[in-house]
PDBQT receptor file of N, H, CA, C and O in Angstrom, charges set to zero:
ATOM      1  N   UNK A   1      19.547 -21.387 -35.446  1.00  0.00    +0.000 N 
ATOM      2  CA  UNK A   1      18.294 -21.495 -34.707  1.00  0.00    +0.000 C 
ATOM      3  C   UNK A   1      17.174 -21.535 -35.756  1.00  0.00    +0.000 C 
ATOM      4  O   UNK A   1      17.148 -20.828 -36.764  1.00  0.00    +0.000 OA
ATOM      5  N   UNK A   2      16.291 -22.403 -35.420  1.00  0.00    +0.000 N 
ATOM      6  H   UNK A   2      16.312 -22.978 -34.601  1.00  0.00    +0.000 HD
ATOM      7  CA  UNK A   2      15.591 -22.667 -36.587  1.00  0.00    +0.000 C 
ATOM      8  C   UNK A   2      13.702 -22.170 -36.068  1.00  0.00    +0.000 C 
ATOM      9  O   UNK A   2      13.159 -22.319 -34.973  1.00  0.00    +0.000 OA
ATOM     10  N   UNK A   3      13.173 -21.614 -37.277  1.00  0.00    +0.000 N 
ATOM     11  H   UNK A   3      13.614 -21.493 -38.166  1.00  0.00    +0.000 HD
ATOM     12  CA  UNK A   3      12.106 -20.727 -36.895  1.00  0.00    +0.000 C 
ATOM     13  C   UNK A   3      11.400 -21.220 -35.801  1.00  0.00    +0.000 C 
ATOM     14  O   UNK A   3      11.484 -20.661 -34.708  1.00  0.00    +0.000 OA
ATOM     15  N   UNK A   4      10.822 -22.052 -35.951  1.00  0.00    +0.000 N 
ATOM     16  H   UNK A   4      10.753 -22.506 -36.840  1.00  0.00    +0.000 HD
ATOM     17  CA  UNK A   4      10.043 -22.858 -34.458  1.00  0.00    +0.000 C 
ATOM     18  C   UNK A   4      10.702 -22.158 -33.463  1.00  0.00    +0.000 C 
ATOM     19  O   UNK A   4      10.141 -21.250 -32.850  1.00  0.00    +0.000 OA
ATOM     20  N   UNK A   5      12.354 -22.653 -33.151  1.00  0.00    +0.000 N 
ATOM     21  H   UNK A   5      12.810 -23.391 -33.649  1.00  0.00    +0.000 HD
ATOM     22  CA  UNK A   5      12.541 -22.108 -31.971  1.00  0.00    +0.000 C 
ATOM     23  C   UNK A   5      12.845 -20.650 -31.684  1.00  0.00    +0.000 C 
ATOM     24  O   UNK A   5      12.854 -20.442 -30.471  1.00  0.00    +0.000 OA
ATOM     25  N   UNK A   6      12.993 -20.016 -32.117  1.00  0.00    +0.000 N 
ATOM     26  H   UNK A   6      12.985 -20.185 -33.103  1.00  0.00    +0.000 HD
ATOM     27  CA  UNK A   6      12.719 -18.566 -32.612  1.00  0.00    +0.000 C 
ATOM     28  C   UNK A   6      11.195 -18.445 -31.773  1.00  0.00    +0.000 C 
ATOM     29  O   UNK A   6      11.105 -18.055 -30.609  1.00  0.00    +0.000 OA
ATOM     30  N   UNK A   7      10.288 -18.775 -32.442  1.00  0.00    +0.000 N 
ATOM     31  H   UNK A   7      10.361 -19.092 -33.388  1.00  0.00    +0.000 HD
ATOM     32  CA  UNK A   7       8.836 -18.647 -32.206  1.00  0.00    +0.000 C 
ATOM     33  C   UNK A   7       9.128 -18.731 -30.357  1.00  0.00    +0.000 C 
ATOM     34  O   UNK A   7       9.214 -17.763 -29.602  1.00  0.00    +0.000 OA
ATOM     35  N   UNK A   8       9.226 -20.092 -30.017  1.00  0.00    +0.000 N 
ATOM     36  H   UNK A   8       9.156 -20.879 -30.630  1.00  0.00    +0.000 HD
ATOM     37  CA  UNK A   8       9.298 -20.640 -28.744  1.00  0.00    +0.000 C 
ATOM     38  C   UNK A   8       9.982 -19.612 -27.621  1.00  0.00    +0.000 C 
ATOM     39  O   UNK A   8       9.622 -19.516 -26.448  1.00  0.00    +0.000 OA
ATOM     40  N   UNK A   9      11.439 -18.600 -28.496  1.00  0.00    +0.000 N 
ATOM     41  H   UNK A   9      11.732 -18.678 -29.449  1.00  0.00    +0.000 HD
ATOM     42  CA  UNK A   9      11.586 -18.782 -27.252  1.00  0.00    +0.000 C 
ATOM     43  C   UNK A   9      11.043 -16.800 -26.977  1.00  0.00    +0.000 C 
ATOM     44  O   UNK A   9      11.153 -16.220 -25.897  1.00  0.00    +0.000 OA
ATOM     45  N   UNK A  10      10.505 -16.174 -28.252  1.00  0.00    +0.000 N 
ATOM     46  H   UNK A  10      10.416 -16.645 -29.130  1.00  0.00    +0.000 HD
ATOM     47  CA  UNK A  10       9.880 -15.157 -28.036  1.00  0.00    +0.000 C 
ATOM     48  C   UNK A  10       8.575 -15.460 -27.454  1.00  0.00    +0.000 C 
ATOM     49  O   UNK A  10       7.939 -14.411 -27.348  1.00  0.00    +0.000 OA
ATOM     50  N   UNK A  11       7.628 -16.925 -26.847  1.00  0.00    +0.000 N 
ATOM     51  H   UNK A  11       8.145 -17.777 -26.933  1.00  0.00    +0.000 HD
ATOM     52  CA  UNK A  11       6.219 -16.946 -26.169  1.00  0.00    +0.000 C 
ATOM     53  C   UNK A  11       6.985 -16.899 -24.713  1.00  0.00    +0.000 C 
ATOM     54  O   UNK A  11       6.428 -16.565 -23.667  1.00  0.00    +0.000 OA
ATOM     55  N   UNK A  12       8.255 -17.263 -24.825  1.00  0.00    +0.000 N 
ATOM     56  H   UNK A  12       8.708 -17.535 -25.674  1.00  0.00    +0.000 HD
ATOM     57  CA  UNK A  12       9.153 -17.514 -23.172  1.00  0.00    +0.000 C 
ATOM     58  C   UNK A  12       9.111 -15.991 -22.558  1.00  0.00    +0.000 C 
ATOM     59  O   UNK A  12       8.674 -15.569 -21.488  1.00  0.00    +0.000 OA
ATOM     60  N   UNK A  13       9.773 -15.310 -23.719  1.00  0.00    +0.000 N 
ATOM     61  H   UNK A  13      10.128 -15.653 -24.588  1.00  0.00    +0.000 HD
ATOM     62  CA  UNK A  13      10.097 -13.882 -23.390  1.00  0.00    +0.000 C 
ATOM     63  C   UNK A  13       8.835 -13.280 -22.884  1.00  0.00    +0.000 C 
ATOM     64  O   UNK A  13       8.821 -13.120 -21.663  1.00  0.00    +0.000 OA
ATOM     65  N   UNK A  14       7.490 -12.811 -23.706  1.00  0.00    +0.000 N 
ATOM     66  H   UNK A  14       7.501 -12.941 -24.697  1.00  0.00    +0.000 HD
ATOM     67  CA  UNK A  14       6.722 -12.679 -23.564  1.00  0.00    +0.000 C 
ATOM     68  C   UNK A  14       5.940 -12.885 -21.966  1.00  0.00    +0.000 C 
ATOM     69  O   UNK A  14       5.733 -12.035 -21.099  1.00  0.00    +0.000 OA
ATOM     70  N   UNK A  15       5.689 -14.030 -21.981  1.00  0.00    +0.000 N 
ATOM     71  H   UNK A  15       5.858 -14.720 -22.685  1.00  0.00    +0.000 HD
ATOM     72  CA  UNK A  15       5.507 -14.589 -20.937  1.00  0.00    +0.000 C 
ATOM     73  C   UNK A  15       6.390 -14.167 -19.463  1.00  0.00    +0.000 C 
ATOM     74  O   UNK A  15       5.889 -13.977 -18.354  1.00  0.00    +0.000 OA
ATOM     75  N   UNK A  16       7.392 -14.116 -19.723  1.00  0.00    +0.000 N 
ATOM     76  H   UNK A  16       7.799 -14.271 -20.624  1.00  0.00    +0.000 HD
ATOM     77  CA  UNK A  16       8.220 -13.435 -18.692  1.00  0.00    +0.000 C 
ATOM     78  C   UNK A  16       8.684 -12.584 -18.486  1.00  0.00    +0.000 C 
ATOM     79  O   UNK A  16       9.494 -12.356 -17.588  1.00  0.00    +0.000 OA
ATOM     80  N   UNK A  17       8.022 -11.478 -19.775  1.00  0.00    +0.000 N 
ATOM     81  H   UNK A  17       7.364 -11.663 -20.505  1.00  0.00    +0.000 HD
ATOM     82  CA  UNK A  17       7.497 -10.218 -19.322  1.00  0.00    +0.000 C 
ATOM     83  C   UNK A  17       6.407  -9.509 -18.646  1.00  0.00    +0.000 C 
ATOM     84  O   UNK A  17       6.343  -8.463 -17.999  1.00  0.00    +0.000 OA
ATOM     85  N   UNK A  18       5.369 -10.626 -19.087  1.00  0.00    +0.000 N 
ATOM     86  H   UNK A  18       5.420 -11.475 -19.612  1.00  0.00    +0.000 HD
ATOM     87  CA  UNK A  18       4.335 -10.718 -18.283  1.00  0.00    +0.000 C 
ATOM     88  C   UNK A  18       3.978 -10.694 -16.584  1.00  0.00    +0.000 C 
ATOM     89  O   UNK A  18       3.308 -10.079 -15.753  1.00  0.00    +0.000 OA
ATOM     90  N   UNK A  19       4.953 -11.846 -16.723  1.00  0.00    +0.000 N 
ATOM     91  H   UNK A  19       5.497 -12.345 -17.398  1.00  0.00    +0.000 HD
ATOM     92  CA  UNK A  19       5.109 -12.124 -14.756  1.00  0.00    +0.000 C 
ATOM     93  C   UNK A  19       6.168 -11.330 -14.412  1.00  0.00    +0.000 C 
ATOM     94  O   UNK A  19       6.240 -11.238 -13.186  1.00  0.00    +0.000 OA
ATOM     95  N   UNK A  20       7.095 -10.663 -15.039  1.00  0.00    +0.000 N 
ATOM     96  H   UNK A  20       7.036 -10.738 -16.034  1.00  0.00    +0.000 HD
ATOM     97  CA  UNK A  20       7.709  -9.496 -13.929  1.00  0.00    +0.000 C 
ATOM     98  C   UNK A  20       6.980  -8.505 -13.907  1.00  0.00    +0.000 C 
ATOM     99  O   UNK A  20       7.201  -7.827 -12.903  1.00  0.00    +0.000 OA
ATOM    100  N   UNK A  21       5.814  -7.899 -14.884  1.00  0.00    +0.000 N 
ATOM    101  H   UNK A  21       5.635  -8.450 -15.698  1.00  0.00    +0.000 HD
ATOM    102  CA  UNK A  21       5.554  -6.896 -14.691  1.00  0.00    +0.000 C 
ATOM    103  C   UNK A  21       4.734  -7.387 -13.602  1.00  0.00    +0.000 C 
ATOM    104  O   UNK A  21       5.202  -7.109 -12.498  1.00  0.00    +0.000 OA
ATOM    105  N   UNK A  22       3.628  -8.047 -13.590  1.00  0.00    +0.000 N 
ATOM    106  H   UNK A  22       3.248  -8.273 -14.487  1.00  0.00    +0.000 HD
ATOM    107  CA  UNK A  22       2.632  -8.867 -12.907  1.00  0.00    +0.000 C 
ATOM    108  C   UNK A  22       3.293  -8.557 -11.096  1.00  0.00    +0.000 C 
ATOM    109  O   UNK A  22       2.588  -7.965 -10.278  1.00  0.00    +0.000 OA
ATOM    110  N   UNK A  23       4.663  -9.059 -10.757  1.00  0.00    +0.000 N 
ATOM    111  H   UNK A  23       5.235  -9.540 -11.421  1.00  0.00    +0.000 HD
ATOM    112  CA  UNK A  23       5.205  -8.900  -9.962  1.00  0.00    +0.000 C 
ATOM    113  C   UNK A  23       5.450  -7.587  -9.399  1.00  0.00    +0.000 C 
ATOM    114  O   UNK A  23       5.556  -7.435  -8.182  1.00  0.00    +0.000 OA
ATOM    115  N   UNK A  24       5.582  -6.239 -10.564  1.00  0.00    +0.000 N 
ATOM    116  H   UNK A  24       5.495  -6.362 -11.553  1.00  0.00    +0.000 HD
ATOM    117  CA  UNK A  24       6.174  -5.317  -9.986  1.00  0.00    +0.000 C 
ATOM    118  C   UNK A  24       4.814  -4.748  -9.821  1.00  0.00    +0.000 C 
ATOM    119  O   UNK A  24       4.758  -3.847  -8.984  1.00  0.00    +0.000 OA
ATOM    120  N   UNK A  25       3.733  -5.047 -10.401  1.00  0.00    +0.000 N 
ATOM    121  H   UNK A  25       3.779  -5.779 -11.081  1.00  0.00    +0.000 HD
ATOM    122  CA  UNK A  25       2.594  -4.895  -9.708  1.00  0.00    +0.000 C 
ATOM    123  C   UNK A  25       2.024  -4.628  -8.358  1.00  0.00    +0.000 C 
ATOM    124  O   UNK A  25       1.765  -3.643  -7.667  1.00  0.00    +0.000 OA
ATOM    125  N   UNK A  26       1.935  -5.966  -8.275  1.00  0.00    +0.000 N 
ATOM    126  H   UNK A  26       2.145  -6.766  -8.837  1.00  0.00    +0.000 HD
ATOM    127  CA  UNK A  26       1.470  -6.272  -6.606  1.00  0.00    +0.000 C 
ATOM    128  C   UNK A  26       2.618  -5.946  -5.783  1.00  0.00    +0.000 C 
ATOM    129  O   UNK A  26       2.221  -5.974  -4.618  1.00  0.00    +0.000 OA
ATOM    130  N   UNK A  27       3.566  -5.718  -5.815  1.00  0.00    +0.000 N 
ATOM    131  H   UNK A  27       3.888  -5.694  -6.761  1.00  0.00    +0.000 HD
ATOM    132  CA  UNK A  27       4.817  -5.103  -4.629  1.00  0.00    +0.000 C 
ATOM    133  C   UNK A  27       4.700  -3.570  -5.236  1.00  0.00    +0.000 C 
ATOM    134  O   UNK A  27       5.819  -3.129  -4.976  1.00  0.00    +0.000 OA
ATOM    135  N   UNK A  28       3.997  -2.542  -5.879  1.00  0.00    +0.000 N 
ATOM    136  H   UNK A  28       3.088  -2.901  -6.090  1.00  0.00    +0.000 HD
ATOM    137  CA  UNK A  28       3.824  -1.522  -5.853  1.00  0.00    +0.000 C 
ATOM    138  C   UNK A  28       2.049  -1.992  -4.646  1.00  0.00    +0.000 C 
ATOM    139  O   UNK A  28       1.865  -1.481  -3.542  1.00  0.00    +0.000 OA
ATOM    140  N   UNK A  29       1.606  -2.453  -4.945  1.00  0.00    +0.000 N 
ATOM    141  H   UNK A  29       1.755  -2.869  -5.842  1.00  0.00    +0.000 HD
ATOM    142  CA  UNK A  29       0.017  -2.461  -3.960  1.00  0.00    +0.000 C 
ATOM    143  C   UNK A  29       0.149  -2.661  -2.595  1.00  0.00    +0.000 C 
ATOM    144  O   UNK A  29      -0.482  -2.209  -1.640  1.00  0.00    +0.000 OA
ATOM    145  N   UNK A  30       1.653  -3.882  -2.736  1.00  0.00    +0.000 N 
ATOM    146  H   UNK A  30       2.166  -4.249  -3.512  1.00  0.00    +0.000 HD
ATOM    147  CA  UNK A  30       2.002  -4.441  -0.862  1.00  0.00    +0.000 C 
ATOM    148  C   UNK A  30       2.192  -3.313  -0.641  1.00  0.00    +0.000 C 
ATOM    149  O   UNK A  30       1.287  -2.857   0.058  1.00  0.00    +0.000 OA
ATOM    150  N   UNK A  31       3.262  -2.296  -1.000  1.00  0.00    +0.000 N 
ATOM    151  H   UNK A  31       3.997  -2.667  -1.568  1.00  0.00    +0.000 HD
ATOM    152  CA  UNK A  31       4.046  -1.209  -0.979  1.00  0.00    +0.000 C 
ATOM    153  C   UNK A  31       3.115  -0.069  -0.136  1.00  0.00    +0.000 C 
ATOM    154  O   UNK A  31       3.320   0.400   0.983  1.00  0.00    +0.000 OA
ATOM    155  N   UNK A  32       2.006   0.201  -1.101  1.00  0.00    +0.000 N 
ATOM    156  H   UNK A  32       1.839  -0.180  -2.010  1.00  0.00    +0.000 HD
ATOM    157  CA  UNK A  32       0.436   1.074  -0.675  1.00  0.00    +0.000 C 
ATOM    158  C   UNK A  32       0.209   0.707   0.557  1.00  0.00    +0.000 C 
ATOM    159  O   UNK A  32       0.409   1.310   1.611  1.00  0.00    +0.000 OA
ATOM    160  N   UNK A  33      -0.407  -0.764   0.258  1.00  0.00    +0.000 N 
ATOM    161  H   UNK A  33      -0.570  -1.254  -0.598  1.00  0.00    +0.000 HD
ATOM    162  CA  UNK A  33      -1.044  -1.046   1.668  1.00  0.00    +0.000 C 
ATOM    163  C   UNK A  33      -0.161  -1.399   2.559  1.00  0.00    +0.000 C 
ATOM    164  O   UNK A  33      -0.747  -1.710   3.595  1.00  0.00    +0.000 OA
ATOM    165  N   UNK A  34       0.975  -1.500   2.649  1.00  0.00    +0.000 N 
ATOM    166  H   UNK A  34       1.451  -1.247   1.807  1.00  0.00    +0.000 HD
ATOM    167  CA  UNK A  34       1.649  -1.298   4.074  1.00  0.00    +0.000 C 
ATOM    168  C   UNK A  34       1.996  -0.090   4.754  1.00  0.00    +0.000 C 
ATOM    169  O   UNK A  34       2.564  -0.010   5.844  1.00  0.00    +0.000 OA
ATOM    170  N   UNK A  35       1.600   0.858   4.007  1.00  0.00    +0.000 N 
ATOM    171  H   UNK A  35       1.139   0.793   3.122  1.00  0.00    +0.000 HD
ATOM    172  CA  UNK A  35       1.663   2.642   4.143  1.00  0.00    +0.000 C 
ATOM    173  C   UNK A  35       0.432   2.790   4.930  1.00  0.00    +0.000 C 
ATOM    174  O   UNK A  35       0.381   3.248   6.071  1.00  0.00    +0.000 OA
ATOM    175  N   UNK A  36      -0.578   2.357   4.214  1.00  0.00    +0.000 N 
ATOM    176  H   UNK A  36      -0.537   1.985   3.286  1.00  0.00    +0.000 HD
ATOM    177  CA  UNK A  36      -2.263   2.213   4.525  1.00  0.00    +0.000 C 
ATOM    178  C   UNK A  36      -2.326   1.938   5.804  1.00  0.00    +0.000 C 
ATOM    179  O   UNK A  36      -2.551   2.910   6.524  1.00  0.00    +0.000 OA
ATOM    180  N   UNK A  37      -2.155   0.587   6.483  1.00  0.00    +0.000 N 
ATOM    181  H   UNK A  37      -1.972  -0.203   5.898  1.00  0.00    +0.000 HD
ATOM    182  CA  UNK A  37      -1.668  -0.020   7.480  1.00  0.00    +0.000 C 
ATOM    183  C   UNK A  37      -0.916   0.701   8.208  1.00  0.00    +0.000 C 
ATOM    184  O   UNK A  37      -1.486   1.026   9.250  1.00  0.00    +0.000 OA
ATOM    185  N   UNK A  38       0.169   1.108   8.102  1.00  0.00    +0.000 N 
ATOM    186  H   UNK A  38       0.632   0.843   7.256  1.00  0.00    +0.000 HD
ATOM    187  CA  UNK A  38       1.168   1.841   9.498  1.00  0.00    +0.000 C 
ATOM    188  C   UNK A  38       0.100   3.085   9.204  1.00  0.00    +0.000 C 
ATOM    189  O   UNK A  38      -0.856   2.772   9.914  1.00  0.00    +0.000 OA
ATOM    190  N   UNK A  39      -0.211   4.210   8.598  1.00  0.00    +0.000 N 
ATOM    191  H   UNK A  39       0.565   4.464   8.021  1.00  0.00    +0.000 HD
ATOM    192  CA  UNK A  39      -1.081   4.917   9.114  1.00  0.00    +0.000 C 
ATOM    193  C   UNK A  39      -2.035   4.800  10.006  1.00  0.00    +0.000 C 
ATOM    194  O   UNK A  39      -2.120   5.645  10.898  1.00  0.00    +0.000 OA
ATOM    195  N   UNK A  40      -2.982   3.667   9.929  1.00  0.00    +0.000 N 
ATOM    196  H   UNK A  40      -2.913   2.980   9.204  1.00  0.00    +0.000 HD
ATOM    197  CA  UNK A  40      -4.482   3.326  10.363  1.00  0.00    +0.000 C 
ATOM    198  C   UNK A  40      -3.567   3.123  11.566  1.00  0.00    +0.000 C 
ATOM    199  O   UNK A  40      -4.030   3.813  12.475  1.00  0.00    +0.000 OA
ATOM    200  N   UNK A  41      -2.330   2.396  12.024  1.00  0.00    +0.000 N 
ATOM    201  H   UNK A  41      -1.954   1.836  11.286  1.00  0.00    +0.000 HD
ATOM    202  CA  UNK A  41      -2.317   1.872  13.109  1.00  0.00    +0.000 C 
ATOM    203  C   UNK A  41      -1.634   3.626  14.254  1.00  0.00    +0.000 C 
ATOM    204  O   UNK A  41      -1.800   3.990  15.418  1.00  0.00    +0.000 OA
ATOM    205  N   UNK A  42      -1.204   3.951  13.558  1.00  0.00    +0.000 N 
ATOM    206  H   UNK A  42      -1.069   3.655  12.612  1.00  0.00    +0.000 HD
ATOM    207  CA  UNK A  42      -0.642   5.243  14.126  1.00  0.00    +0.000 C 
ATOM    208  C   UNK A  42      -1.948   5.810  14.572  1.00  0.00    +0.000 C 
ATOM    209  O   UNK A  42      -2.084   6.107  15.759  1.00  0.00    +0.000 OA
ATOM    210  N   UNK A  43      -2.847   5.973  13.782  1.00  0.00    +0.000 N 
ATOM    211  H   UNK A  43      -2.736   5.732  12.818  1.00  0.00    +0.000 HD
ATOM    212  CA  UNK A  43      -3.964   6.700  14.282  1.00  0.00    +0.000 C 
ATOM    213  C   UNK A  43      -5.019   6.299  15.272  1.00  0.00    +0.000 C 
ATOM    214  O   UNK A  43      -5.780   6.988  15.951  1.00  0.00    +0.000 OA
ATOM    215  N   UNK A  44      -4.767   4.252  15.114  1.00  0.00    +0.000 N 
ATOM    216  H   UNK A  44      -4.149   3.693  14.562  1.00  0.00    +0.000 HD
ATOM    217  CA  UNK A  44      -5.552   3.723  16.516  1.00  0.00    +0.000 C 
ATOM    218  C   UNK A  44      -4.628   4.298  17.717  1.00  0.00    +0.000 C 
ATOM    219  O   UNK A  44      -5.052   4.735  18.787  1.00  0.00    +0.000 OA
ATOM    220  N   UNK A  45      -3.739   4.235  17.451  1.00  0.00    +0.000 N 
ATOM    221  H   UNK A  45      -3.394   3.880  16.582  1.00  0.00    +0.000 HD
ATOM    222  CA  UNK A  45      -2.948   4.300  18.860  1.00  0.00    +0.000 C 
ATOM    223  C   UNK A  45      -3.021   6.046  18.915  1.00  0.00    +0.000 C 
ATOM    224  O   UNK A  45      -2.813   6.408  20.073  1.00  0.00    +0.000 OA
ATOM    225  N   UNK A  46      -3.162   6.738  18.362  1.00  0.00    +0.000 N 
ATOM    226  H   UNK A  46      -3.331   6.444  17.421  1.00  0.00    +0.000 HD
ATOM    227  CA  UNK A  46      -3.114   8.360  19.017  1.00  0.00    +0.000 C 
ATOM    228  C   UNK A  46      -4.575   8.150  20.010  1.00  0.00    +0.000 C 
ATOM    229  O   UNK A  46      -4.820   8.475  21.172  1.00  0.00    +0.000 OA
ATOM    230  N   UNK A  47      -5.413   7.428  18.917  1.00  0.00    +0.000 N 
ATOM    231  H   UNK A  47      -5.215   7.164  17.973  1.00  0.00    +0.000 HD
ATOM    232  CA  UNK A  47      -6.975   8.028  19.408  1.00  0.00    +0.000 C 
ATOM    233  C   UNK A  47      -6.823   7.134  20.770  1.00  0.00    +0.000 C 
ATOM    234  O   UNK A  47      -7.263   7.788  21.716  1.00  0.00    +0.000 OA
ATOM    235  N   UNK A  48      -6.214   5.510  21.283  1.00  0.00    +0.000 N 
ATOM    236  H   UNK A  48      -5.857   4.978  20.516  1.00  0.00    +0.000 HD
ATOM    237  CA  UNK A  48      -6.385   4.824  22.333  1.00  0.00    +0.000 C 
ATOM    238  C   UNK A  48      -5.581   6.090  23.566  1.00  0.00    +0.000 C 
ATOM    239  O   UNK A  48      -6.017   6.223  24.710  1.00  0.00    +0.000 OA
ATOM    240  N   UNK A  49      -4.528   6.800  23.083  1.00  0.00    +0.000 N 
ATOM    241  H   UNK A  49      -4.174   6.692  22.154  1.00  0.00    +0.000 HD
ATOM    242  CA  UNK A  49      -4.165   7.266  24.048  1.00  0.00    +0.000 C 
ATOM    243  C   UNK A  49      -4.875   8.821  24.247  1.00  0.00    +0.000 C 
ATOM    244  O   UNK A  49      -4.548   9.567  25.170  1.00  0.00    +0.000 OA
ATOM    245  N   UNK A  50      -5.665   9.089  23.452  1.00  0.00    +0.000 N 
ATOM    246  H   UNK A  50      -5.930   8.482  22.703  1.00  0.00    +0.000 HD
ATOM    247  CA  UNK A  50      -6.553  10.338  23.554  1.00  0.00    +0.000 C 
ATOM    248  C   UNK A  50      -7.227   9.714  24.718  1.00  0.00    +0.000 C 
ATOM    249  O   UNK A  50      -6.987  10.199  25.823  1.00  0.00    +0.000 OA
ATOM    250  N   UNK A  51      -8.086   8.645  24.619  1.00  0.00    +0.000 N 
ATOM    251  H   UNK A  51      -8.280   8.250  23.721  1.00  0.00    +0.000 HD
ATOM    252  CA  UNK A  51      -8.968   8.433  25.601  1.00  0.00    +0.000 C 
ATOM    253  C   UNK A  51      -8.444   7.837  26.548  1.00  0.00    +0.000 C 
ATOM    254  O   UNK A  51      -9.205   7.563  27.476  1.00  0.00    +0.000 OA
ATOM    255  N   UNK A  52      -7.372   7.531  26.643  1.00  0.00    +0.000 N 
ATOM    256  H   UNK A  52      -6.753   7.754  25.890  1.00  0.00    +0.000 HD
ATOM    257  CA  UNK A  52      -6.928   7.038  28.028  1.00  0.00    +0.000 C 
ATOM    258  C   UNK A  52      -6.624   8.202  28.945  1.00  0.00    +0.000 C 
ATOM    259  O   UNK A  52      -6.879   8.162  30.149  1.00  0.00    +0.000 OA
ATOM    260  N   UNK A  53      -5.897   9.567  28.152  1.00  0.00    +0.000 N 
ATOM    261  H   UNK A  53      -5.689   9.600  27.174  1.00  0.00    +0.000 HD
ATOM    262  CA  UNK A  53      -5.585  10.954  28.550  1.00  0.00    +0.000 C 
ATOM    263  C   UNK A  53      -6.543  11.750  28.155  1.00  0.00    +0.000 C 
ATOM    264  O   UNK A  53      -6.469  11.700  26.927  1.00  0.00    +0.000 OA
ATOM    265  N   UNK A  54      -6.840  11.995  28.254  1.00  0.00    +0.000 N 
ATOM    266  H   UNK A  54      -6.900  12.036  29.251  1.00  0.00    +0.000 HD
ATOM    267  CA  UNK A  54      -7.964  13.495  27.511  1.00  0.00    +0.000 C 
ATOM    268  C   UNK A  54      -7.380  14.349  27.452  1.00  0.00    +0.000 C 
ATOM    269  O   UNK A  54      -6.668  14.368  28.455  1.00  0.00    +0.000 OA
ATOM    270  N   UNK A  55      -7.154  15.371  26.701  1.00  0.00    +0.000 N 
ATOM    271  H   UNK A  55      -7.732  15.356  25.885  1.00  0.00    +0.000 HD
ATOM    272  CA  UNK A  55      -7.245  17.014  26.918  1.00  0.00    +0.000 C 
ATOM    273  C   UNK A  55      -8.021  17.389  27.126  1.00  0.00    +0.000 C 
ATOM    274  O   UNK A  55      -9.187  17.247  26.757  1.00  0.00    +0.000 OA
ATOM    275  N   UNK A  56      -7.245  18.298  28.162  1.00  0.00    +0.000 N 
ATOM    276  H   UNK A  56      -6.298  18.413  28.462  1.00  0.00    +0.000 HD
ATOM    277  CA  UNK A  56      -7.976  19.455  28.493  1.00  0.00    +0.000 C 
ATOM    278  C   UNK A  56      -8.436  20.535  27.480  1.00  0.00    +0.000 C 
ATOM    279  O   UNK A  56      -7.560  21.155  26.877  1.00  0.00    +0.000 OA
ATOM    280  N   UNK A  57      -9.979  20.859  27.201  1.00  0.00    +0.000 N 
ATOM    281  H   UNK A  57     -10.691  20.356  27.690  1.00  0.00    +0.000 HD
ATOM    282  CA  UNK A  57     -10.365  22.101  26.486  1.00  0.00    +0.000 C 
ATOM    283  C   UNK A  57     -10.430  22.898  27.124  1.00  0.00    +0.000 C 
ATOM    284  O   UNK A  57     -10.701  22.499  28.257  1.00  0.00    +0.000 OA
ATOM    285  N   UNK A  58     -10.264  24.603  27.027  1.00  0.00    +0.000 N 
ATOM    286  H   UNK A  58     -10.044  24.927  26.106  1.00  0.00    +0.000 HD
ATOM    287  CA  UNK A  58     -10.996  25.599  27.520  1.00  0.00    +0.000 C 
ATOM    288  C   UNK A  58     -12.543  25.478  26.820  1.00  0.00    +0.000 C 
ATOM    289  O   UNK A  58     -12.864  25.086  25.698  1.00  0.00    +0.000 OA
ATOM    290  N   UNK A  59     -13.401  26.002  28.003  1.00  0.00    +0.000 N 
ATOM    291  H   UNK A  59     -13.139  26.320  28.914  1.00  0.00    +0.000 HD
ATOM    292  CA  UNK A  59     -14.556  25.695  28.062  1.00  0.00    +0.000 C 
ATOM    293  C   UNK A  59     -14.731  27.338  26.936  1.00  0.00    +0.000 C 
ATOM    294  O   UNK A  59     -13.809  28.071  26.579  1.00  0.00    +0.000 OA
ATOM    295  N   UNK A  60     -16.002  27.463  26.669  1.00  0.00    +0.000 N 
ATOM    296  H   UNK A  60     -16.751  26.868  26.959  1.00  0.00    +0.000 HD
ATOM    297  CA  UNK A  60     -16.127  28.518  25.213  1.00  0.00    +0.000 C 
ATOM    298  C   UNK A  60     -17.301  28.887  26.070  1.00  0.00    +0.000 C 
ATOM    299  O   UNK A  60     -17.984  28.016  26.609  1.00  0.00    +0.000 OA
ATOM    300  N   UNK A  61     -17.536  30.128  26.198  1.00  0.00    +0.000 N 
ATOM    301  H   UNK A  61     -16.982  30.836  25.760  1.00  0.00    +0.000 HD
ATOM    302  CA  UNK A  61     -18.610  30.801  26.460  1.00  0.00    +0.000 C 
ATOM    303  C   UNK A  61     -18.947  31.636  25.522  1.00  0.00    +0.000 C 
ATOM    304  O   UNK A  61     -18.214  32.402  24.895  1.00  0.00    +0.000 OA
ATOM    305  N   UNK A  62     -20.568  31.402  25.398  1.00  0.00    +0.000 N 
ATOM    306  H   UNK A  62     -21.163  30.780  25.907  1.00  0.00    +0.000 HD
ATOM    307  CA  UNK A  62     -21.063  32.095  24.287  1.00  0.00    +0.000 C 
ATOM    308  C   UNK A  62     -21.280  33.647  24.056  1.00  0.00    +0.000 C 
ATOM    309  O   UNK A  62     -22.319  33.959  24.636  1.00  0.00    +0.000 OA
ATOM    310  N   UNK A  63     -20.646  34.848  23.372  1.00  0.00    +0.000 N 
ATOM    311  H   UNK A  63     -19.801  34.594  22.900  1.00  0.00    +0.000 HD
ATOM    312  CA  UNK A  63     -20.960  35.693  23.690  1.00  0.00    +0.000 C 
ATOM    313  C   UNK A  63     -22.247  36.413  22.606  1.00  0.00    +0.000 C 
ATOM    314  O   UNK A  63     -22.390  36.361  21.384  1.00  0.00    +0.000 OA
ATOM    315  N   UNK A  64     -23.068  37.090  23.720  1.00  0.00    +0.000 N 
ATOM    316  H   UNK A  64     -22.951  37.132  24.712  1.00  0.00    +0.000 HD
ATOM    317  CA  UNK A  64     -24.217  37.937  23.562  1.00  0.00    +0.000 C 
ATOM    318  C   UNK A  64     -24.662  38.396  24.205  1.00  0.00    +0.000 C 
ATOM    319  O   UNK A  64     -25.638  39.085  23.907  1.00  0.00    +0.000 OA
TER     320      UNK A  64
């Protein structure tokens, strides 16, 4: 193997170390924000069915 390609194929390597990390990147962020997401949606739906149901509070009387 002669130096040139030597050179060539460590810019390959490089480079395609680059884009896997690049990759394991953003599927650690999808990863986040699809956590992000099923939370927010868990919590629309408690609060839609809060107000469709209410609880009941005991009423608080002030004492003095």
């Amino acid at each position: 193997m002669s130096s040139g390609e030597k050179y060539v194929a460590a810019a390959y390597l490089v480079v395609f170390a680059f884009v896997l990390v690049y990759v394991l990147i953003i599927g650690l962020k999808l990863q986040r924000l699809q956590r992000e997401l099923a939370e927010l949606a868990a919590r629309a739906r408690a609060r839609r069915l809060e107000e469709e149901e209410p609880v009941e509070r005991p009423e608080v009387t002030p004492v003095g």
